[in-house]
Biopython code that builds the backbone (N, CA, C, O; Angstrom):
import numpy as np
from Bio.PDB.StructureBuilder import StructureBuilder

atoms = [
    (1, "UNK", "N", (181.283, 177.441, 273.453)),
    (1, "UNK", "CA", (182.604, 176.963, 273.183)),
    (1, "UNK", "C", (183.493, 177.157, 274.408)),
    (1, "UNK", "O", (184.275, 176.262, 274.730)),
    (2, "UNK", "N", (183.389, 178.464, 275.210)),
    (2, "UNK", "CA", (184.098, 178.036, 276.043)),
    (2, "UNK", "C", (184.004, 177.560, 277.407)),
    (2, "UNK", "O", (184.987, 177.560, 278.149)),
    (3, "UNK", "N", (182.477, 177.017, 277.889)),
    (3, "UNK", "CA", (182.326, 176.206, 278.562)),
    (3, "UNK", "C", (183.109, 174.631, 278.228)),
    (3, "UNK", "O", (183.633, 173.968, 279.123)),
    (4, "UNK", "N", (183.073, 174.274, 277.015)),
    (4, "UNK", "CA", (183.619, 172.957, 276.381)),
    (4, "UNK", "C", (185.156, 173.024, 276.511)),
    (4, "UNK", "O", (185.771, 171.964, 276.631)),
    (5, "UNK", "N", (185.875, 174.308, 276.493)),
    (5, "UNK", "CA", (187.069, 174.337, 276.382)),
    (5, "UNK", "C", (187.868, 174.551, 277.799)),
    (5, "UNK", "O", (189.056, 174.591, 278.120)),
    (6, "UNK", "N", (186.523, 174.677, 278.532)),
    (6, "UNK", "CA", (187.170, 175.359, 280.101)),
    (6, "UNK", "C", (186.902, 173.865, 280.512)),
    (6, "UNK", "O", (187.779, 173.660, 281.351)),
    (7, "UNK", "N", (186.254, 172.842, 280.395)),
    (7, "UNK", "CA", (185.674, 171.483, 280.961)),
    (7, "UNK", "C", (186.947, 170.713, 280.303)),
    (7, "UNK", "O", (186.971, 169.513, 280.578)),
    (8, "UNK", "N", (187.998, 171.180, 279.493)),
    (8, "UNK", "CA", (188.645, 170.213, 279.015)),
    (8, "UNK", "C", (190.343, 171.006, 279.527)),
    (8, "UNK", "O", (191.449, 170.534, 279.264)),
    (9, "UNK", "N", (190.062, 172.261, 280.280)),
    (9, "UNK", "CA", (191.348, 172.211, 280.886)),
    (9, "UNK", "C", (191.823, 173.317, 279.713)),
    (9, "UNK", "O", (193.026, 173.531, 279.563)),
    (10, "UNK", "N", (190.917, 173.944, 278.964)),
    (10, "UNK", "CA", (191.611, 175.123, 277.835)),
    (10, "UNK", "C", (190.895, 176.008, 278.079)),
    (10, "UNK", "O", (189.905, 175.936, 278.807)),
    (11, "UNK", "N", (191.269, 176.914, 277.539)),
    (11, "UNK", "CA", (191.090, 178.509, 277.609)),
    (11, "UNK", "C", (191.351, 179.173, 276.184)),
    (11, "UNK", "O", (192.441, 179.133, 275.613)),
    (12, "UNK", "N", (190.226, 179.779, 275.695)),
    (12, "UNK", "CA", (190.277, 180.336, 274.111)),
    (12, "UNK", "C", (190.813, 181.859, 274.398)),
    (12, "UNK", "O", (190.171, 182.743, 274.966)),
    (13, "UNK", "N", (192.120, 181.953, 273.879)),
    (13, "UNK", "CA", (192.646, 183.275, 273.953)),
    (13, "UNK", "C", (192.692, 184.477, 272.518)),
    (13, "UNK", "O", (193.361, 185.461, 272.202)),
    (14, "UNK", "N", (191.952, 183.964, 272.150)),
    (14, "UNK", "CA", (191.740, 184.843, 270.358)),
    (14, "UNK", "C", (191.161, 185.665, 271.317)),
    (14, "UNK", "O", (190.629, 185.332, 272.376)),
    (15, "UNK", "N", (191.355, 187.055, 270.723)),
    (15, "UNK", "CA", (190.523, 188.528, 270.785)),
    (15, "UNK", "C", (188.889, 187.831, 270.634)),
    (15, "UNK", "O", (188.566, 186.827, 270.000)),
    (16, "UNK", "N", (187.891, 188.890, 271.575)),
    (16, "UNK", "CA", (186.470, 188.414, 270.926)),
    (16, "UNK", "C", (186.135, 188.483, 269.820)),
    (16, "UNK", "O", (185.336, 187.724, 269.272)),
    (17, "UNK", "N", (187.037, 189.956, 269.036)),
    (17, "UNK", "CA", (186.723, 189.524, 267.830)),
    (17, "UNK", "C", (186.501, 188.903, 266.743)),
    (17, "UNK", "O", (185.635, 188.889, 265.868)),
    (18, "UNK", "N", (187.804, 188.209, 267.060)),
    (18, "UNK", "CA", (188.335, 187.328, 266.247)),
    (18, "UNK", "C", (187.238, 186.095, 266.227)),
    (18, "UNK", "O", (186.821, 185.636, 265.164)),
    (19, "UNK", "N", (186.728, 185.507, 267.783)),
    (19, "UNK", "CA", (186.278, 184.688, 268.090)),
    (19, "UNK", "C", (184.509, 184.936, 267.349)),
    (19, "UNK", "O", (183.937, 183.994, 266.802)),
    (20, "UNK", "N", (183.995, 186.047, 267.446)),
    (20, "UNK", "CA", (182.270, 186.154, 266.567)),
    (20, "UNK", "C", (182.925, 186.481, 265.481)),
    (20, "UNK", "O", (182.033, 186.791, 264.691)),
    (21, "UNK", "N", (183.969, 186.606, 264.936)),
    (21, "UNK", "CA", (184.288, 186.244, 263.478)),
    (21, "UNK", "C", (183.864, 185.254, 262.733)),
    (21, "UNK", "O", (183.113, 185.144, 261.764)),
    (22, "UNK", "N", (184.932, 184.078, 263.829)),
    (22, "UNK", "CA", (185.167, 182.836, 263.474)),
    (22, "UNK", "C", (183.399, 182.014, 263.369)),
    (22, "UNK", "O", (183.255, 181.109, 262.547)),
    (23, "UNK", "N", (181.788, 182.586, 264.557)),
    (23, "UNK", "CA", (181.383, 181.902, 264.690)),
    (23, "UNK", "C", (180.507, 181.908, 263.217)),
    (23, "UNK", "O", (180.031, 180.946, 262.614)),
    (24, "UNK", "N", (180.476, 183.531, 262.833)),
    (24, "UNK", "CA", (179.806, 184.243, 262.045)),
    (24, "UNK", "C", (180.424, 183.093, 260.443)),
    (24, "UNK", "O", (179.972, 182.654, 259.386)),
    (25, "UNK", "N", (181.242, 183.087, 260.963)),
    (25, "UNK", "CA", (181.351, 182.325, 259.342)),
    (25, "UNK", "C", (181.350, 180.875, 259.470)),
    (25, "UNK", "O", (181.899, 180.207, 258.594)),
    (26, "UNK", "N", (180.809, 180.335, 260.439)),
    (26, "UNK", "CA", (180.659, 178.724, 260.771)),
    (26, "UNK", "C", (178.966, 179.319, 260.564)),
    (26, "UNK", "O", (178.447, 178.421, 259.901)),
    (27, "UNK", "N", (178.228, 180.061, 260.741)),
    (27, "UNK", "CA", (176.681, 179.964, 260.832)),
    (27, "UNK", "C", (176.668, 180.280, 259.211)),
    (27, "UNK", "O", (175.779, 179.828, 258.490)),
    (28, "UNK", "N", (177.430, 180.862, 258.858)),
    (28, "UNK", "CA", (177.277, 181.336, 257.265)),
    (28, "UNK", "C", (177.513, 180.233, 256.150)),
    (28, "UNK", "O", (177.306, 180.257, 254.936)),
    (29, "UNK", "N", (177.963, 179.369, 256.895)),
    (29, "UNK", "CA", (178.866, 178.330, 256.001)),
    (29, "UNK", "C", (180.347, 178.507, 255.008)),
    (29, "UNK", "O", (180.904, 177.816, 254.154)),
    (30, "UNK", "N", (180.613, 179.892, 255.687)),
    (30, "UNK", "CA", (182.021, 179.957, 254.671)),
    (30, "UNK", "C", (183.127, 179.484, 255.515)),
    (30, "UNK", "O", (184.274, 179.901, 255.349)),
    (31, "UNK", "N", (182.805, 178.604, 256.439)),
    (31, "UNK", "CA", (183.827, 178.219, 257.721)),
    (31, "UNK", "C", (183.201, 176.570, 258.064)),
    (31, "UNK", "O", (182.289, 176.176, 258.791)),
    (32, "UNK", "N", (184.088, 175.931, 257.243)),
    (32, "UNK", "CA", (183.223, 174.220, 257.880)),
    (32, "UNK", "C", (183.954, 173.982, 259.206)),
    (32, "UNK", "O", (184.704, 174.845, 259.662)),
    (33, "UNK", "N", (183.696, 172.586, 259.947)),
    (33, "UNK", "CA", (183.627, 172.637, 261.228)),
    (33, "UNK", "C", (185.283, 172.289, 261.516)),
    (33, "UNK", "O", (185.775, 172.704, 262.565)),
    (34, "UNK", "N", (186.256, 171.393, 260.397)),
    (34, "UNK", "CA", (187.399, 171.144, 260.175)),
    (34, "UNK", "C", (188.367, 172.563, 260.140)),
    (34, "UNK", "O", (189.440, 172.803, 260.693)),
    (35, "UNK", "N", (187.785, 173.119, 259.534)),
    (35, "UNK", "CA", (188.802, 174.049, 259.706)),
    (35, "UNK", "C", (188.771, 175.455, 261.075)),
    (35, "UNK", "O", (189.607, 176.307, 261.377)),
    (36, "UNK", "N", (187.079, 175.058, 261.739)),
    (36, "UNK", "CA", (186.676, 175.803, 263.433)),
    (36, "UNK", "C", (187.594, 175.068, 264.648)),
    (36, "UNK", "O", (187.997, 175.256, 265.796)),
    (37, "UNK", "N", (187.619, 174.290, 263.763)),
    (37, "UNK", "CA", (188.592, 172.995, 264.837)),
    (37, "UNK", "C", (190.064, 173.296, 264.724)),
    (37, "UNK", "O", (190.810, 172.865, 265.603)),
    (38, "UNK", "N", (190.418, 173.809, 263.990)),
    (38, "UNK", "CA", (192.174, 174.227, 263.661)),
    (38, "UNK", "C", (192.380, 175.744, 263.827)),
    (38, "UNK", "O", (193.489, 176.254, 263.979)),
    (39, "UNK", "N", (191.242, 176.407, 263.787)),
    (39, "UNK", "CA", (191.129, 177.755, 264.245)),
    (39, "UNK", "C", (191.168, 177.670, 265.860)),
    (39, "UNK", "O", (191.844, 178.390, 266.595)),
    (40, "UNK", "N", (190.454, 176.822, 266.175)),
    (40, "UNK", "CA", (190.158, 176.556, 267.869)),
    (40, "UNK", "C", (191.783, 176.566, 268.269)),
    (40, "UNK", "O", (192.463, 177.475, 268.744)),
    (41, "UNK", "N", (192.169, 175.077, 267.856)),
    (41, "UNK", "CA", (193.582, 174.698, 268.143)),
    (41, "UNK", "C", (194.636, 175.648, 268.691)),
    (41, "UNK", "O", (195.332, 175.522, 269.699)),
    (42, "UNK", "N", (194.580, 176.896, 267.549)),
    (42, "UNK", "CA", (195.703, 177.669, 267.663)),
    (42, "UNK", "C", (195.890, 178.978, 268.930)),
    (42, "UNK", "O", (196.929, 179.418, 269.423)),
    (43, "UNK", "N", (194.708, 179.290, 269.148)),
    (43, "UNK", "CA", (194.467, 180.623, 270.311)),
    (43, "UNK", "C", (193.927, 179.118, 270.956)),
    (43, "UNK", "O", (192.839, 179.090, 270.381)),
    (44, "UNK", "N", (193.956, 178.050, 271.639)),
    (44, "UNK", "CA", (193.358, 178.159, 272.586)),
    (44, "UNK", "C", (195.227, 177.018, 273.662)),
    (44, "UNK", "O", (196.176, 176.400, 273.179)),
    (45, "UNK", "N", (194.896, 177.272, 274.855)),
    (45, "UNK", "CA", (195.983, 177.303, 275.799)),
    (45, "UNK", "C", (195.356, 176.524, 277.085)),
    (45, "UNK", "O", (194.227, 176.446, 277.570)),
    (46, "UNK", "N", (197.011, 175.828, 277.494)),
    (46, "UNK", "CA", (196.543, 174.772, 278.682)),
    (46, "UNK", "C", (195.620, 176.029, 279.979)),
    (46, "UNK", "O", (196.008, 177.196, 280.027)),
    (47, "UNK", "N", (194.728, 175.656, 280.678)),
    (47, "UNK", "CA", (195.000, 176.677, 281.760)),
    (47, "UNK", "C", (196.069, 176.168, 282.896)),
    (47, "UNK", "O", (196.540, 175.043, 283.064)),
    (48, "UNK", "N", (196.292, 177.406, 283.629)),
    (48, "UNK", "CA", (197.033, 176.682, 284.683)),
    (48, "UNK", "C", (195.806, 176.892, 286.187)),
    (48, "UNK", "O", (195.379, 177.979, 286.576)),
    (49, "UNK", "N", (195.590, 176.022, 286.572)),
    (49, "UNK", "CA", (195.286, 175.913, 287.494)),
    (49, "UNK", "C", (195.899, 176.501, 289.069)),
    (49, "UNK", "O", (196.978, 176.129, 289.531)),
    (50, "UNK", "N", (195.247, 177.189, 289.551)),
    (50, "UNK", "CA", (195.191, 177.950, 290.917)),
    (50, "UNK", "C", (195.600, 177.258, 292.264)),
    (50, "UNK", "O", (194.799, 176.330, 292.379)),
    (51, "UNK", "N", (196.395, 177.250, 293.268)),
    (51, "UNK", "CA", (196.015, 176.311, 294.174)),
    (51, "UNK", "C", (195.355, 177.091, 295.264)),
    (51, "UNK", "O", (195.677, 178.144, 295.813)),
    (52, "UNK", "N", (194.511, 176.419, 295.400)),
    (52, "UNK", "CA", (193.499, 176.697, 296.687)),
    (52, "UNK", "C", (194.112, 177.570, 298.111)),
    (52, "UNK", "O", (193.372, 177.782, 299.071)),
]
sb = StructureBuilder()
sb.init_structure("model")
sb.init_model(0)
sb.init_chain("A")
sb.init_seg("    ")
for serial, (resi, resn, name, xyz) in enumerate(atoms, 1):
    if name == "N":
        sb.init_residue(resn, " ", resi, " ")
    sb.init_atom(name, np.array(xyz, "f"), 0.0, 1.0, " ", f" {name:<3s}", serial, name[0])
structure = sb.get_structure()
């Protein structure tokens, strides 16, 4: 996830915890992918980019 989120210019800022929470209950099925997607949404942030 956060290769996908770093390739799109975001950065997932949830605690890790929070984050093998979130995956633990997407592998469990008590977390469908609609609502991993609105979990994503909220901790994750533009990055700002560095200048060289």
């Amino acid at each position: 996830m956060a290769v996908f989120l770093g390739l799109n210019g975001l950065e997932l800022t949830a605690a890790e915890t929070e984050a093998v929470t979130a995956m633990v209950a997407l592998a469990s099925g008590s977390l469908d992918e609609d609502s991993l997607a609105d979990w994503i949404r909220s901790p994750a942030q533009k990055r700002i980019r560095e200048s060289p």
